[in-house]
C-alpha atoms as one frame of an Amber mdcrd trajectory, in Angstrom:
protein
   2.432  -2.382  13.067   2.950  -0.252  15.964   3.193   2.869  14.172   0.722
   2.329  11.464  -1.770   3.726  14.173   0.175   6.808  14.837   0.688   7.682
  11.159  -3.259   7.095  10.613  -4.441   9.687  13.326  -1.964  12.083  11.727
  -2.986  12.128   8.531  -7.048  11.361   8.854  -7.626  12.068  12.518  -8.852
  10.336  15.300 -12.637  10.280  14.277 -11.908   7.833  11.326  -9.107   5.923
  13.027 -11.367   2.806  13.070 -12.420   2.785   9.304  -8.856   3.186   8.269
  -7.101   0.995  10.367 -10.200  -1.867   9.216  -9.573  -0.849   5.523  -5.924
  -1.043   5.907  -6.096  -4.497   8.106  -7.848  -5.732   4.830  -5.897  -4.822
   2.208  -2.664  -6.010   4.774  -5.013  -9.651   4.436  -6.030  -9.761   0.666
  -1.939  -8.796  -0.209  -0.623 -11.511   2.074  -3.275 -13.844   0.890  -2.493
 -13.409  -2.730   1.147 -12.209  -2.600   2.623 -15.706  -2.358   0.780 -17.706
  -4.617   1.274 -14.725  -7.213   5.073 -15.245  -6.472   5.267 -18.489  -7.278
   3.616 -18.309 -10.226   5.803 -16.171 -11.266   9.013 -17.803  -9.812   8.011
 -20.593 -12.103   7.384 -18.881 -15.379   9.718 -16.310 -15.572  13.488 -16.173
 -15.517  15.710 -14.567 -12.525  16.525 -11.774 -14.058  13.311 -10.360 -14.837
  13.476  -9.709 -10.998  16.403  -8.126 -10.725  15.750  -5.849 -13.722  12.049
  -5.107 -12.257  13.204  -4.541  -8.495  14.822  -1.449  -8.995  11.967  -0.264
 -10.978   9.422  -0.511  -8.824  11.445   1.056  -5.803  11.477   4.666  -8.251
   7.892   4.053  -8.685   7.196   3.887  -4.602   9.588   7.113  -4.195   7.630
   9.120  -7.303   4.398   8.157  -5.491   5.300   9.218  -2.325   7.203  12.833
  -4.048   3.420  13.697  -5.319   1.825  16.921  -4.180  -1.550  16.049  -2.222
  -4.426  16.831  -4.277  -6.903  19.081  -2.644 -10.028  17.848  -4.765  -9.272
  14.511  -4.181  -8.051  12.848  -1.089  -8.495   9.397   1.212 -10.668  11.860
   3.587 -13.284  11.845   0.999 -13.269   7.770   0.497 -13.615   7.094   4.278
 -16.974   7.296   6.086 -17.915   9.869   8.509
């Protein structure tokens, strides 16, 4: 949490430090309000190994999105107010 405010004024700037730190807070809220009960759920309904198999999966899928180019037409500075 401590450098979640650093990484935020590097990449959008201080003027929308605010906005993005509210939007992240949020979405930090809605996953840790849903996250567990989605779990469990699934705990219950599927078998063990379907973790295991999808773990490793989803760790290339965080690396490929974080290998991505930045898109100049497109970017999180055009979502956030000014």
């Amino acid at each position: 949490m401590s450098l979640t405010t650093i990484f935020l004024v590097d990449f959008l700037g201080l003027e929308k430090l605010t906005n993005s730190f509210g939007l992240l807070s949020m979405v930090r809220g809605l996953a840790s309000m849903l996250g567990a009960p989605i779990a469990g759920e699934a705990r219950v309904t599927l078998t063990l190994g379907v973790f295991f198999f999808r773990a490793p999966v989803q760790v290339f899928q965080i690396t490929d999105l974080f290998s991505v180019e930045p898109n100049e037409e497109f970017s999180i500075r055009q979502i956030l107010p000014e």
